[in-house]
Structure formats: structure tokens, C-alpha cells
N, C-alpha and C positions, 0 to 999 in steps of 0.2 A: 087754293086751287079750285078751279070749275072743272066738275067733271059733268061730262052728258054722253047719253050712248044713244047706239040706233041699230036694229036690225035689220040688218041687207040680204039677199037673199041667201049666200051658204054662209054670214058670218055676221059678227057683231061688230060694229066698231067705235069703240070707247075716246073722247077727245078732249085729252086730257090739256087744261090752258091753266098756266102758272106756273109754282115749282112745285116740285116732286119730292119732299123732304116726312121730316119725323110728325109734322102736322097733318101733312094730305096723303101718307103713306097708307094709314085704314083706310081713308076714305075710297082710296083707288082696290083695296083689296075688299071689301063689304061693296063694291059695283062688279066687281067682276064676280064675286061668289055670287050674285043677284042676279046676272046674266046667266051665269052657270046652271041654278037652279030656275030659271023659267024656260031649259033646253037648249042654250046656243053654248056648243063650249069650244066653236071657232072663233077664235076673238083678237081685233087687230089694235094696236094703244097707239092711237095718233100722236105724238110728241108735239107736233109742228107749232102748237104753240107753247111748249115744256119749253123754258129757256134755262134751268139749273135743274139739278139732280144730284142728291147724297146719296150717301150710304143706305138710308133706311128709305128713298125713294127704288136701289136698286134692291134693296132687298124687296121690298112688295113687288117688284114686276116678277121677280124670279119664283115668291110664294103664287104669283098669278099664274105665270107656264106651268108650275106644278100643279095647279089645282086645274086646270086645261085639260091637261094631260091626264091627269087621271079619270076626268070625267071624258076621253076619248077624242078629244080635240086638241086644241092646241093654242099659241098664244105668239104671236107676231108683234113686231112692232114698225111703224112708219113716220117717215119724215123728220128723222132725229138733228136737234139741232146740235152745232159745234161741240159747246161744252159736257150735254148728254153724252154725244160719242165719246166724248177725250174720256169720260167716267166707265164706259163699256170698255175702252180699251184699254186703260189703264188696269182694271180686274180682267181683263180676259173673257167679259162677260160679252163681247162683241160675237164670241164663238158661239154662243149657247143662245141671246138673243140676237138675231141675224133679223138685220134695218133693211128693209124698202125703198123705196123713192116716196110711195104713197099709199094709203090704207085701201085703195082698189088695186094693186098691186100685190099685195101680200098673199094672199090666195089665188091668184090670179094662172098660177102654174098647176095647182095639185087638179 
């Protein structure tokens, strides 16, 4: 998995290209405590080019909202593809991480 991030004016957004499994599962959670600790801990995880997602891909997103969150921000996700979703909604995880259209989007209300 390629990860690359960028910070945008109220937020960070992380784009995540590959799959999201037990290999690039650290990887994605040691970027975002990265992001966390240089001060951004609005953070949006581009999917758009995520085309599979396990177990241990949604556990790191869900260790990433928490660690968000506790640092006073928060943690969105955008542009979820097919199979991602069917794995959000299969766990109920659809409720807890709520998808965008697109990572300028996500923040875009608060």
C-alpha cells in the first residue's frame, strides 16, 4: 500500500492506494499518529484508490478515529470503494465511520 498525506487548511488528508490488510495496517496507523503529533488531528483517509479491506485494515481505521479523537479532532473517511463499503457495512462499522463523496467534502460542514 502507498500512503502519502497533505495538509489542507483545517485538515489533513491521508491517500491511502492499495489494499488495507494485516501488512499496511501499521503502516496507516504510525501516519496518522505522525500527522497527530505534528498538530493536525482533523484527518480525512481517501479510499478512492483502497480497492480491498480486512479485518485488520478496519481495525486500524477505527484505532485511527480513536486516536483523532482523543487528540480533539477527529477522523473521516472519503471515497469508499464497493468492497470497502460492503466491509463497513457488513460490521456496522458504516455507522461509526460515515463516507463522503470526497476528502474536500468531509469537513466541509463543521
Amino acid at each position: 500500500m502507498d500512503l502519502s498525506y497533505e495538509v489542507k487548511e483545517s485538515y489533513a488528508e491521508i491517500k491511502a492506494a492499495g489494499r488495507l490488510n494485516m501488512v499496511s495496517a501499521p503502516k496507516l496507523r504510525e501516519m496518522v499518529a505522525d500527522v497527530i503529533a505534528e498538530g493536525t488531528s482533523r484527518i480525512v483517509v481517501n479510499l478512492e484508490d483502497t480497492a480491498f479491506m480486512d479485518s485488520s485494515g478496519l481495525g486500524a481505521l477505527i484505532g485511527c478515529l480513536k486516536a483523532a479523537r482523543q487528540a480533539g479532532g477527529d477522523l473521516r473517511i472519503a471515497a469508499v470503494q464497493p468492497q470497502v463499503q460492503m466491509v463497513l457495512g457488513l460490521t456496522s462499522m458504516d455507522k461509526v465511520l460515515t463516507s463522503h463523496p470526497s476528502a474536500a467534502e468531509a469537513f466541509s460542514h463543521d
